[in-house]
TORKOL-4160 file (C-alpha; in steps of 0.2 Angstrom, whole numbers, padded with zeros to 4 digits, m for minus):
365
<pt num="1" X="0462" Y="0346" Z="0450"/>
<pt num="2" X="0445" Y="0354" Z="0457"/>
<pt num="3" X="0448" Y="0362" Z="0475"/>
<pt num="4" X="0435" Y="0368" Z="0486"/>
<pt num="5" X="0442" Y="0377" Z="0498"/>
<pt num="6" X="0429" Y="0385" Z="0514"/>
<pt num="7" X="0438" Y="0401" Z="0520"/>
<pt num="8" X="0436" Y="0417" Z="0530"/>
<pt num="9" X="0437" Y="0430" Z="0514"/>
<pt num="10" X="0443" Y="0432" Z="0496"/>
<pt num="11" X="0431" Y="0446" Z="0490"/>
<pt num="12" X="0437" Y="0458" Z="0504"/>
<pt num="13" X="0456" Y="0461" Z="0505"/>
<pt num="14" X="0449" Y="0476" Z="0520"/>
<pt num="15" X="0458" Y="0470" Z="0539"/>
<pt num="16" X="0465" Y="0454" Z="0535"/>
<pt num="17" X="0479" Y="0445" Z="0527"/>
<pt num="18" X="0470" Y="0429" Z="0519"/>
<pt num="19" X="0461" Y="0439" Z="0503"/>
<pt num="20" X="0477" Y="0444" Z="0495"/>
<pt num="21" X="0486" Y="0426" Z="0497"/>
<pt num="22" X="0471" Y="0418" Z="0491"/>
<pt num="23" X="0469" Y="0430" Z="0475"/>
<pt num="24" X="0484" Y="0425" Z="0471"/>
<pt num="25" X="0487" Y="0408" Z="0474"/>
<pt num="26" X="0469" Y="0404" Z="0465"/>
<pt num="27" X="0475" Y="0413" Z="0449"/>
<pt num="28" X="0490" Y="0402" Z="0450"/>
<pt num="29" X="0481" Y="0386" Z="0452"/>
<pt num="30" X="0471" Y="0389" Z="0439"/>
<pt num="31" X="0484" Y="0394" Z="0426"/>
<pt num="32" X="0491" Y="0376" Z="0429"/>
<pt num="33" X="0475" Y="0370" Z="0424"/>
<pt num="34" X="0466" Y="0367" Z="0440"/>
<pt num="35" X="0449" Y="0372" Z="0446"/>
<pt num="36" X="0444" Y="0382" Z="0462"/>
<pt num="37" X="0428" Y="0384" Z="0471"/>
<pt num="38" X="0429" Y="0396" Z="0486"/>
<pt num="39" X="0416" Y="0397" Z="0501"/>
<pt num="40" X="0413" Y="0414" Z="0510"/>
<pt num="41" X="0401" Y="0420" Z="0523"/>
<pt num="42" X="0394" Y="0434" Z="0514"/>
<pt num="43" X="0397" Y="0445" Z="0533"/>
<pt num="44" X="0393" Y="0463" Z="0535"/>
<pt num="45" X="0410" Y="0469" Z="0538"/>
<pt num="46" X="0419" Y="0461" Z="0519"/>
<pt num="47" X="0401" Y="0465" Z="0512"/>
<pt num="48" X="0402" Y="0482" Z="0512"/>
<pt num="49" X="0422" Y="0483" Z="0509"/>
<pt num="50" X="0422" Y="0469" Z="0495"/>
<pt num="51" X="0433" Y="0473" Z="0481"/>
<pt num="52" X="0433" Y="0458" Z="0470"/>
<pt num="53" X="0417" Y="0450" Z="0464"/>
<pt num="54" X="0421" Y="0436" Z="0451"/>
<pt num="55" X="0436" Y="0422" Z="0455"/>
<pt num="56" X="0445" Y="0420" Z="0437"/>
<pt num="57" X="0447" Y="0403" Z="0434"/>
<pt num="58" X="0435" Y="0397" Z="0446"/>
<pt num="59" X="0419" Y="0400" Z="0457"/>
<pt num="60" X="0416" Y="0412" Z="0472"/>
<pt num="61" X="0402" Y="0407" Z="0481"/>
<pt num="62" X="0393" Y="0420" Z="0495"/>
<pt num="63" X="0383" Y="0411" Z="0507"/>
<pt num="64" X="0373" Y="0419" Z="0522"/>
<pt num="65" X="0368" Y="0404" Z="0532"/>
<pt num="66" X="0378" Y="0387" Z="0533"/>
<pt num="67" X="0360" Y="0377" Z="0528"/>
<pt num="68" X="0357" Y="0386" Z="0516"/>
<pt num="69" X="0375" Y="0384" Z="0507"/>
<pt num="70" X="0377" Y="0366" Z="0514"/>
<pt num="71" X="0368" Y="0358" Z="0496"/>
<pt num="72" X="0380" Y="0369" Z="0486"/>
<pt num="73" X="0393" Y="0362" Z="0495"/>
<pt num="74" X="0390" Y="0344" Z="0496"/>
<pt num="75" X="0388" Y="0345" Z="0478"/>
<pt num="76" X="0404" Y="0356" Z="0475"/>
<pt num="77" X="0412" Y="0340" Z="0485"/>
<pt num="78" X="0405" Y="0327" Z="0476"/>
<pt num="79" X="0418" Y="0327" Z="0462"/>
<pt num="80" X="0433" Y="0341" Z="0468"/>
<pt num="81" X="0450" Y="0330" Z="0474"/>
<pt num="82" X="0456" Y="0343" Z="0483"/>
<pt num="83" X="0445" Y="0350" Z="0500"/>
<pt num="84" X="0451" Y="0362" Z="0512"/>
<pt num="85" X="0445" Y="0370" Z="0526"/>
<pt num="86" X="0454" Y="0389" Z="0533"/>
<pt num="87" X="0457" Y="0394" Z="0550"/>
<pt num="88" X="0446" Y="0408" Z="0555"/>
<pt num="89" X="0434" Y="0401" Z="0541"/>
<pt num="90" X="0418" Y="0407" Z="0551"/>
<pt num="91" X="0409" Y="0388" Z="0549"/>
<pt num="92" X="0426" Y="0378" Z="0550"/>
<pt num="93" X="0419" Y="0366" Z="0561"/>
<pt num="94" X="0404" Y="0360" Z="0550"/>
<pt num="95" X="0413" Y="0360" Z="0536"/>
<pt num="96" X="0427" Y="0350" Z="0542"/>
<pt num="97" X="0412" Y="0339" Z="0545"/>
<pt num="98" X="0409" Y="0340" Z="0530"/>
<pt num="99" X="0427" Y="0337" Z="0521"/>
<pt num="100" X="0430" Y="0324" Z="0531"/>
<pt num="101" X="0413" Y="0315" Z="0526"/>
<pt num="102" X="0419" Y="0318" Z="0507"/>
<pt num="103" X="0429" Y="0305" Z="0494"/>
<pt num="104" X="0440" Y="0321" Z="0491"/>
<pt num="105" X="0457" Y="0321" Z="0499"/>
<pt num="106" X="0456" Y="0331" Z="0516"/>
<pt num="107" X="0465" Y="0347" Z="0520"/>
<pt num="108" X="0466" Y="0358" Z="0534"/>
<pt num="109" X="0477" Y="0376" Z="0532"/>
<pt num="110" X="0481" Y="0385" Z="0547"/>
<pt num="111" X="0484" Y="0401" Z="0541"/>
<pt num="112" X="0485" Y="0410" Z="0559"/>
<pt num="113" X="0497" Y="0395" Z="0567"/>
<pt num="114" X="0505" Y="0406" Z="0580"/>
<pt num="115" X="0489" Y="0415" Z="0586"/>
<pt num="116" X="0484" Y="0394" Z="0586"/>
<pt num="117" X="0493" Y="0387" Z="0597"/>
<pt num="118" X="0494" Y="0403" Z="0609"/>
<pt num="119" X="0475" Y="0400" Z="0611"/>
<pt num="120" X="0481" Y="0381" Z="0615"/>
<pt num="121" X="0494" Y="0386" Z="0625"/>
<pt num="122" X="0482" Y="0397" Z="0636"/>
<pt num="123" X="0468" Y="0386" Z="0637"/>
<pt num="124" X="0455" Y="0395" Z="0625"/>
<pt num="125" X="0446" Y="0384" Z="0613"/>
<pt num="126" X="0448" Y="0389" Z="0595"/>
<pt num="127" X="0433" Y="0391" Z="0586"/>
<pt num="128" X="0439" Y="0385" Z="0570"/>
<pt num="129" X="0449" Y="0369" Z="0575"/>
<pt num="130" X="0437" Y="0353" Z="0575"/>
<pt num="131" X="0432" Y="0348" Z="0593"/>
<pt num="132" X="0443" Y="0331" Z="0588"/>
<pt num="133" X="0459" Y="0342" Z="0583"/>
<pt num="134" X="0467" Y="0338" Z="0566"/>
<pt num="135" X="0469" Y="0321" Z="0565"/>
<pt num="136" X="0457" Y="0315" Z="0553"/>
<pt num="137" X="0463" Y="0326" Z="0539"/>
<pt num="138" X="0475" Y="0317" Z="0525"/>
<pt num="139" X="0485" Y="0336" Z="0526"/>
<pt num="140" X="0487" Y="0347" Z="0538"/>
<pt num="141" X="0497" Y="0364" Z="0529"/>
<pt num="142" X="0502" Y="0377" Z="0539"/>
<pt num="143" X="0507" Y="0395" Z="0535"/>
<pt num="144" X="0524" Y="0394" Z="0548"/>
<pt num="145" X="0537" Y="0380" Z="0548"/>
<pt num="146" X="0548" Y="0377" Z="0562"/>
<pt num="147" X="0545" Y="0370" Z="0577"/>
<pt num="148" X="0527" Y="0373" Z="0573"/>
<pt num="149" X="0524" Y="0359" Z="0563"/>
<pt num="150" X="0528" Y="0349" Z="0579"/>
<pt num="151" X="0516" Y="0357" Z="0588"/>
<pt num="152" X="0502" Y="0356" Z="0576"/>
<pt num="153" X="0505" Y="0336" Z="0578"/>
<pt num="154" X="0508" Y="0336" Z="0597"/>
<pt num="155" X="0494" Y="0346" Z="0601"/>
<pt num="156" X="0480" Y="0343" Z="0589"/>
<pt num="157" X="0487" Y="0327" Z="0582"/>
<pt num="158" X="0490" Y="0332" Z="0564"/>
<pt num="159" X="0496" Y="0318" Z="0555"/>
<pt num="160" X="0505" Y="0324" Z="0541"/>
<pt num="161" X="0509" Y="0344" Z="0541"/>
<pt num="162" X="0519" Y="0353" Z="0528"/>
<pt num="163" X="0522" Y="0373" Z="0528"/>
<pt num="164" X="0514" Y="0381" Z="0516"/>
<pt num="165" X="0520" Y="0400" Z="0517"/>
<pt num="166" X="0515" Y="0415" Z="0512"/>
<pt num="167" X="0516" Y="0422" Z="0495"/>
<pt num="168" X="0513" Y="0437" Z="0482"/>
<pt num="169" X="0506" Y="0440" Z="0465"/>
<pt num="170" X="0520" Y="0451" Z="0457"/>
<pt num="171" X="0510" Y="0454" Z="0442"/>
<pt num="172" X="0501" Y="0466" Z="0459"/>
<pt num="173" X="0513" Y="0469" Z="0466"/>
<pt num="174" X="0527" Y="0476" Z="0456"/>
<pt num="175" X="0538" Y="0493" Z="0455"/>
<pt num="176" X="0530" Y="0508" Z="0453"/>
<pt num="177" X="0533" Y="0527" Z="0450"/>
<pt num="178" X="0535" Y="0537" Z="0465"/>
<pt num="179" X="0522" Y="0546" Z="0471"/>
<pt num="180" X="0524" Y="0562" Z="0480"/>
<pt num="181" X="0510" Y="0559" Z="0495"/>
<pt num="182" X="0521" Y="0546" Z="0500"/>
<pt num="183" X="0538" Y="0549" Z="0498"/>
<pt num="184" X="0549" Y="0548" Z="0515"/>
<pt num="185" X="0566" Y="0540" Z="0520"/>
<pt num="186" X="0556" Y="0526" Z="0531"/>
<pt num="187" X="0539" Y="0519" Z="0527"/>
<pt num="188" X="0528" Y="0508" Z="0537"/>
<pt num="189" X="0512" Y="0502" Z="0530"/>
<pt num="190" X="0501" Y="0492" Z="0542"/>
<pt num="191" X="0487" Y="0492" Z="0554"/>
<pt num="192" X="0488" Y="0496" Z="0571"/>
<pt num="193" X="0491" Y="0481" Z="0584"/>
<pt num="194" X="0494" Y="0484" Z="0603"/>
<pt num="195" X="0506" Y="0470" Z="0598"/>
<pt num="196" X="0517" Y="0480" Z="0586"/>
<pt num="197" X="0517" Y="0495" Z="0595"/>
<pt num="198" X="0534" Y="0492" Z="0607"/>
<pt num="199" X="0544" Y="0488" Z="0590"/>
<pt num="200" X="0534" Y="0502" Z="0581"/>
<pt num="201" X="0541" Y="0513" Z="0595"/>
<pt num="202" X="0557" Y="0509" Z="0594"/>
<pt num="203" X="0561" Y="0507" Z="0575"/>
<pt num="204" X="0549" Y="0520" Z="0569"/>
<pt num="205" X="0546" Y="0533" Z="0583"/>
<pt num="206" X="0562" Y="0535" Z="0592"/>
<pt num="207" X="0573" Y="0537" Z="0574"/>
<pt num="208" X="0561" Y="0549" Z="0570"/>
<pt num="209" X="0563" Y="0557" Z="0587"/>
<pt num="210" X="0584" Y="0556" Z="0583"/>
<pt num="211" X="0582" Y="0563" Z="0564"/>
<pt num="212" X="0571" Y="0577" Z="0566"/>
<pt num="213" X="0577" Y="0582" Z="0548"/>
<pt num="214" X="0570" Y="0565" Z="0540"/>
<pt num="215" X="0553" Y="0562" Z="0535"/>
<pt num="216" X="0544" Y="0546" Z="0542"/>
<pt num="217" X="0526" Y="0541" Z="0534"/>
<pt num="218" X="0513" Y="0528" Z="0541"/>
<pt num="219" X="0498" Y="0521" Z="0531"/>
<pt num="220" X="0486" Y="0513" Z="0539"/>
<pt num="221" X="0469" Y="0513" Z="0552"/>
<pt num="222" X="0464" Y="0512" Z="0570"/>
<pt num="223" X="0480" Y="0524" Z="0573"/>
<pt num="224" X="0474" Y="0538" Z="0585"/>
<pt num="225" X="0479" Y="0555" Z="0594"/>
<pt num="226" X="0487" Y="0544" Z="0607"/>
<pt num="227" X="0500" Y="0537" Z="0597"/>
<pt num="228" X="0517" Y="0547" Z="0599"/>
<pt num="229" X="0516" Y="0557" Z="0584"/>
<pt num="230" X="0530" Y="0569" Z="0579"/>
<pt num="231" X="0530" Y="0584" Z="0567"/>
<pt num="232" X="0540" Y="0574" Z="0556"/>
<pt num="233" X="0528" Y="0557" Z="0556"/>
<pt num="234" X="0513" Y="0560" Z="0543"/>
<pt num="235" X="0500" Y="0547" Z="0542"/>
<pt num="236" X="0490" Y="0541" Z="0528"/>
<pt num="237" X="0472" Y="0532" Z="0535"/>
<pt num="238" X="0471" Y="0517" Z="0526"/>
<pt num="239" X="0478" Y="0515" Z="0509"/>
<pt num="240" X="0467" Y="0505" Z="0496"/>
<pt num="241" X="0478" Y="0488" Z="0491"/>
<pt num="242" X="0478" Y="0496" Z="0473"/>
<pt num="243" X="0490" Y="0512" Z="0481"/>
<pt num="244" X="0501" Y="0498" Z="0491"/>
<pt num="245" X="0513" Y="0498" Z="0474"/>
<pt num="246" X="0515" Y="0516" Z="0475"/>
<pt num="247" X="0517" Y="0517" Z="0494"/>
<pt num="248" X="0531" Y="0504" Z="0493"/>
<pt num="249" X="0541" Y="0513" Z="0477"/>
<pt num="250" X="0543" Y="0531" Z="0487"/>
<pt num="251" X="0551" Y="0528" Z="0503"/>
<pt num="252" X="0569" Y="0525" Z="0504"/>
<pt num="253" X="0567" Y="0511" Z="0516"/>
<pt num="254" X="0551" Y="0502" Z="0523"/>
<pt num="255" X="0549" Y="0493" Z="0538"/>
<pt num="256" X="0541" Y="0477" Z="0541"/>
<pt num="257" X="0535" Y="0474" Z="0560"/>
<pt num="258" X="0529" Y="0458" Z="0564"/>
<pt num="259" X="0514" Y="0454" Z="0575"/>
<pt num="260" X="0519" Y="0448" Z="0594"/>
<pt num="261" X="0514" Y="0430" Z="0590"/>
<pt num="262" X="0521" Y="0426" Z="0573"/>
<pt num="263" X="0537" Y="0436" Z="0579"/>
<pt num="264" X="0542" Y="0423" Z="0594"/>
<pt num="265" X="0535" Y="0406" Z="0582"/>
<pt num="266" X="0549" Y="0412" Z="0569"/>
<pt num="267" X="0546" Y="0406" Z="0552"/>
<pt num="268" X="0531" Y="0415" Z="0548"/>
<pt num="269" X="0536" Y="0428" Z="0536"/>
<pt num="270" X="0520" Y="0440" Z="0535"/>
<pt num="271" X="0513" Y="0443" Z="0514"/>
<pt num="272" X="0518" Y="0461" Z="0516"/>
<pt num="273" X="0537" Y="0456" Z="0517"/>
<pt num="274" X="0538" Y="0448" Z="0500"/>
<pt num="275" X="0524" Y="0463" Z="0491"/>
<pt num="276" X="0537" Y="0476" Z="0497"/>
<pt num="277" X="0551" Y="0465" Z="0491"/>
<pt num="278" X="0543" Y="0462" Z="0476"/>
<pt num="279" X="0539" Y="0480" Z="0472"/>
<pt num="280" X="0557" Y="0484" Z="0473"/>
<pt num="281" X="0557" Y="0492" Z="0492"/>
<pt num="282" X="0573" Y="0492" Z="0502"/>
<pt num="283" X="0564" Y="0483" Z="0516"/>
<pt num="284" X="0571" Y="0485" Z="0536"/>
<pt num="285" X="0565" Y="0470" Z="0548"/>
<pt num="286" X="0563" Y="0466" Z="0565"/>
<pt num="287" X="0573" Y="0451" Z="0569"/>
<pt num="288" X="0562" Y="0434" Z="0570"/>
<pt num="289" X="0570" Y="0414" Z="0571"/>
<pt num="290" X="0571" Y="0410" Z="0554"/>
<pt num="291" X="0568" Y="0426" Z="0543"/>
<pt num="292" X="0587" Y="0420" Z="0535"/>
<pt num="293" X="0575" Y="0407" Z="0527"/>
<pt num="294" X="0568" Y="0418" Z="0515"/>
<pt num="295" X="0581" Y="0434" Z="0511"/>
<pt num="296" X="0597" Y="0435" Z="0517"/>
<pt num="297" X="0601" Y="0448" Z="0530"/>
<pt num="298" X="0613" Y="0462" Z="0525"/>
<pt num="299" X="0612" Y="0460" Z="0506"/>
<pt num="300" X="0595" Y="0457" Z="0504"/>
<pt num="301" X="0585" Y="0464" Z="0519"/>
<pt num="302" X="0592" Y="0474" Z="0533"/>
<pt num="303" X="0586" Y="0470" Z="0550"/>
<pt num="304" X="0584" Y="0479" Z="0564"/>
<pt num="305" X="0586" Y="0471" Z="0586"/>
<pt num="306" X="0583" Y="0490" Z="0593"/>
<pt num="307" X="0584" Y="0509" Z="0589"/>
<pt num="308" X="0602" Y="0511" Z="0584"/>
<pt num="309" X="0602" Y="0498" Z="0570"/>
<pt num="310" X="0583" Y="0507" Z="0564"/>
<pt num="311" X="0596" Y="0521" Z="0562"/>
<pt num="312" X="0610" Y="0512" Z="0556"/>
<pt num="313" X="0600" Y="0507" Z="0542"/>
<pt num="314" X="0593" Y="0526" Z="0536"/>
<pt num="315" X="0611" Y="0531" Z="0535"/>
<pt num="316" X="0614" Y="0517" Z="0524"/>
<pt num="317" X="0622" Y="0525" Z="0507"/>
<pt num="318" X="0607" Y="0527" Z="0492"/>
<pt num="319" X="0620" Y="0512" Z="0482"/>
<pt num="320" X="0616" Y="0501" Z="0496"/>
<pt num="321" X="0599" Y="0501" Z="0497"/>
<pt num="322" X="0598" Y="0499" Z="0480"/>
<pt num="323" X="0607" Y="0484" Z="0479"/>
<pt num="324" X="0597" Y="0475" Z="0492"/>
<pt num="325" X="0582" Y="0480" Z="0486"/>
<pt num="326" X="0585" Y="0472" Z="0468"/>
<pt num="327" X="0591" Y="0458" Z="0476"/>
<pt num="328" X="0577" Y="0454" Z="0488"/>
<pt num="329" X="0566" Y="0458" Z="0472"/>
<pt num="330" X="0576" Y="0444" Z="0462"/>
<pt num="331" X="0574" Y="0433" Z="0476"/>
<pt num="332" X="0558" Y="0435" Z="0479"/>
<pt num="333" X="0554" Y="0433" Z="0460"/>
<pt num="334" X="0562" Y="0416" Z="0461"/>
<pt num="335" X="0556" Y="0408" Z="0477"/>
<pt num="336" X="0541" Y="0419" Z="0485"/>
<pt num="337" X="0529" Y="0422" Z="0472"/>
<pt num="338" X="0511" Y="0414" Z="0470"/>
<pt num="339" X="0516" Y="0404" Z="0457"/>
<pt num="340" X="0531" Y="0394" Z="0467"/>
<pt num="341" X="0520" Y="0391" Z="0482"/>
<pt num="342" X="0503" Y="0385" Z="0468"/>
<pt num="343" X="0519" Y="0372" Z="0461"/>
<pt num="344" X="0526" Y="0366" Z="0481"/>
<pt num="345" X="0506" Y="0364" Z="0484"/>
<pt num="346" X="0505" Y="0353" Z="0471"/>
<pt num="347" X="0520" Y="0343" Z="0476"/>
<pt num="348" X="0515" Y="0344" Z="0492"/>
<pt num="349" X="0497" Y="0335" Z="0489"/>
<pt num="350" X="0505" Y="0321" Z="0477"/>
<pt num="351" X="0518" Y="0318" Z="0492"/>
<pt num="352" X="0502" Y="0318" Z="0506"/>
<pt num="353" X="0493" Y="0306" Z="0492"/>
<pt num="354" X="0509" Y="0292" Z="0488"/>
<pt num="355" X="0511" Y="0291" Z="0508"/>
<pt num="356" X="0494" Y="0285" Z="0512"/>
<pt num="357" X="0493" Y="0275" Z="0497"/>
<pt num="358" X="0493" Y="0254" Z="0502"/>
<pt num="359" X="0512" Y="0251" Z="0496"/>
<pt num="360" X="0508" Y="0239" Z="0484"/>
<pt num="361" X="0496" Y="0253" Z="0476"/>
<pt num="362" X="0508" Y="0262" Z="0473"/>
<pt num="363" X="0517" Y="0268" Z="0457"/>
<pt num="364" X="0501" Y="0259" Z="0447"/>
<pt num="365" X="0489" Y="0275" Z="0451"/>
C-alpha cells in the first residue's frame, strides 16, 4: 500500500514525541512492502534541529507554504490507498480537506487524544480537528484506548475508532554499555512540564532528599535554578536521541512521569516507556488507569502512588531489578515494538475497509 500521511514532524525528533513513533513505524511499513510519503512544514524550530533528511523506504517532503505543496499533494493522493492526516499537523484542516476529497481510504490519528478532548472539555477549539469534527473519515486511530475511543465518537463523531499505541524501534533503542556521565540509582530523562513537576517532586526530589547517599540524574531542557535541586541531583541539558540508549543502561532504576492529561485519560503509555524497556531499564512508574495493559506491575515494571513506594522501589535488591528489567524488555520485544503496531495497522485498515464494504461485496474484493 502507498500511505501519505500530512503530520507535525519526522525530520526533527527536538521537543516532541511524534518524530521517533514515525521513524519507526515508516521503516516497519516499508519492510512489509508498503510505501510512505510524509508531509512536513518545513518550520523554523525542526529546521534548525532536523536530524534525519531522507525517509528509507519512502518520500519526505518539506513544504514551506500549503499552496505551494497542495500540487504535490493532490498528486501524492491520486494513487496512495492509505491518507492520513496528524493531530498538531500545522495544516490539518486543509488537508483533511483534502483527504477527504481523495479515492484513498481516509484516516485521521490522534496522537495528542488526552490534550484533545481537554481543549473540548474546556471549550477551546483545536486547530487541528476539522470544523465538522471527525465524521467523514473511514478511520479514526487514536494513540489512547479506554474510555477515549467513546469520547472521540461522542464528541467529534468518529465513526470508526481504533487505538493505535505508541511504539519503539529496538533496533534504536537497545541495551547498551554504561556510561560513566550517567550512571545513578534513579534516572529520569524528560523535559520539563509544569504538569509533571508535583509527581517529579515527589518520586525524584523527595527520595533524593531521604537518600542523601544515593545519586539521582536528570536529562533534559527548560529545567532552571528554581527547580529544587540537591547536591545529590545532577542534571544533563538535553541529551541528543542517539545518547538516550546509554542514559537508560546506567541507572539502576528510571522513572517514567506521565504528562497531567495522558495520566488521568489512562491507557496512553508515553514512547519513552517502551524505549527504556526496551533498552533493558528497570523502569519505575506513576500509577495511570490501564498501565497493567502493557507490563505487568511488580515483575515487570514497578510503580510508584507517592514517596514511600519511590523509595521502596531503590531499596529493591540488584536480582530484582534485573529480573523486571529483562522481563519488561521480553515483553516489549513481543508486543510494543514498531513492527507489531506496523502489523495491528495493517489489520486494523483491512478490518475499517470490510465494514464499510456493501455486504454483498464483500469476500469478492
Amino acid at each position: 500500500m502507498k500511505f501519505v500521511i500530512f503530520g507535525l514532524t519526522i525530520s526533527s525528533s527536538w521537543g516532541n514525541g511524534h518524530a521517533t513513533l514515525w521513524r519507526g513505524l515508516c521503516k516497519a511499513l516499508a519492510r512489509r512492502g508498503h510505501r510512505v510519503v510524509f508531509f512536513e512544514r518545513d518550520v523554523p524550530y525542526y529546521s534548525a534541529t532536523r536530524d534525519l533528511f531522507e525517509l528509507p523506504g519512502g518520500e519526505l517532503i518539506l513544504y514551506n507554504d500549503w499552496r505551494n505543496a497542495l500540487p504535490l499533494a493532490i498528486r501524492h493522493l491520486c494513487d496512495a490507498e492509505v491518507a492520513m492526516v496528524t493531530s498538531y499537523c500545522p495544516d490539518a484542516v486543509d488537508a483533511s480537506e483534502l483527504v477527504l476529497a481523495a479515492p484513498a481510504e481516509a484516516v485521521f490519528y490522534d496522537l495528542d487524544t488526552p490534550v484533545t478532548l481537554a481543549r473540548l472539555q474546556a471549550g477551546e477549539t483545536v486547530p487541528y480537528i476539522p470544523l465538522g469534527g471527525l465524521g467523514e473519515f473511514d478511520l479514526v486511530l487514536s494513540y489512547t484506548g479506554g474510555g477515549s475511543l467513546d469520547e472521540l465518537r461522542t464528541r467529534l463523531g468518529a465513526r470508526r475508532v481504533a487505538p493505535l499505541y505508541g511504539s519503539v524501534d529496538p533496533e534504536v533503542h537497545r541495551p547498551w554499555p554504561p556510561d560513566p556521565r550517567y550512571q545513578a540509582d534513579l534516572g529520569y530523562l524528560g523535559t520539563y512540564a509544569e504538569d509533571r513537576d508535583p509527581v517529579l517532586r515527589a518520586l525524584f526530589v523527595e527520595p533524593a532528599a531521604r537518600l542523601p547517599q544515593q545519586k539521582f540524574i536528570i536529562a533534559g531542557s527548560m529545567y532552571d535554578h528554581t527547580f529544587p535541586w540537591r547536591s545529590n541531583i545532577f542534571f544533563c541539558n538535553h541529551l541528543p536521541p542517539a545518547d538516550h540508549p546509554a542514559f537508560y543502561c546506567s541507572t539502576r532504576l528510571t522513572l517514567n512521569v506521565t504528562r497531567r492529561a495522558m495520566a488521568q485519560t489512562g491507557y496512553c503509555p508515553s514512547g519513552r516507556l517502551f524505549e527504556a524497556a526496551a533498552c533493558g531499564a528497570a523502569v519505575l512508574s506513576d500509577y495511570w488507569q490501564g498501565i497493567e495493559q502493557f507490563f505487568q506491575p511488580g515483575s515487570e515494571i514497578l510503580l510508584a502512588r507517592n514517596t514511600d513506594d519511590a523509595i521502596a522501589a531503590l531499596q529493591r535488591s540488584p536480582g530484582d531489578l534485573t529480573r523486571i528489567a529483562k522481563a519488561a524488555r521480553e515483553r516489549t520485544l513481543a508486543e510494543h515494538t514498531a513492527a507489531v503496531r506496523a502489523l495491528e495497522l495493517e489489520k486494523i485498515l483491512e478490518a475499517a475497509r470490510d465494514r464499510a464494504m456493501p455486504s454483498a461485496l464483500r469476500g469478492t474484493a
